[in-house]
N, C-alpha and C positions, 0 to 999 in steps of 0.2 A: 180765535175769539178774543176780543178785548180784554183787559182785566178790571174787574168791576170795584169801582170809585167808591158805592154805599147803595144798598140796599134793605129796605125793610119789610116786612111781610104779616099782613095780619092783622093792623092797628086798626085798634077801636078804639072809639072815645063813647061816652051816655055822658049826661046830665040829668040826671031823674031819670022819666022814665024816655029823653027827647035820644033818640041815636044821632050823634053828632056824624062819625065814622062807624063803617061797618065792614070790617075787613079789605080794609086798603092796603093795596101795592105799593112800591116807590123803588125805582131801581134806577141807577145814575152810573155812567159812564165815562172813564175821562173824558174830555172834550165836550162834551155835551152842554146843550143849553138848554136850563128845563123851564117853565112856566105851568102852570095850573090856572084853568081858564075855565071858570064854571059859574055857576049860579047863585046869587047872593043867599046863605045859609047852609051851603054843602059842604062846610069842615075845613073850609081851607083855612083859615087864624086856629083850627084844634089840629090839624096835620103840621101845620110848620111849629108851634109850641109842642109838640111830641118830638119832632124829627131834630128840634131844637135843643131839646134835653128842659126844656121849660115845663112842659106837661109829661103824664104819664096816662099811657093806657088803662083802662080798665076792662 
């Protein structure tokens, strides 16, 4: 098995009462090439400001 580059497990993000993130994954492997491809308002600008060290879970 490869050995794992970065990993996080768990991240949540709120703003009042709105759930930004709700128990998200994120696991990255050398080599890899990652993108996140989703829906305009599903956390992606609160997942990369967490994963970033910019934001913090709540």
């Amino acid at each position: 098995m490869a050995q794992l580059l970065y990993e996080a497990r768990g991240i949540a993000r709120r703003y009042g009462h709105v759930h930004a993130l709700r128990g998200a994954d994120f696991t990255v492997y050398p080599g890899e090439i990652v993108a996140l491809i989703v829906d305009n308002g599903a956390g992606k600008s609160s997942l990369v400001r967490i994963l970033s060290g910019a934001g913090h879970s709540s």
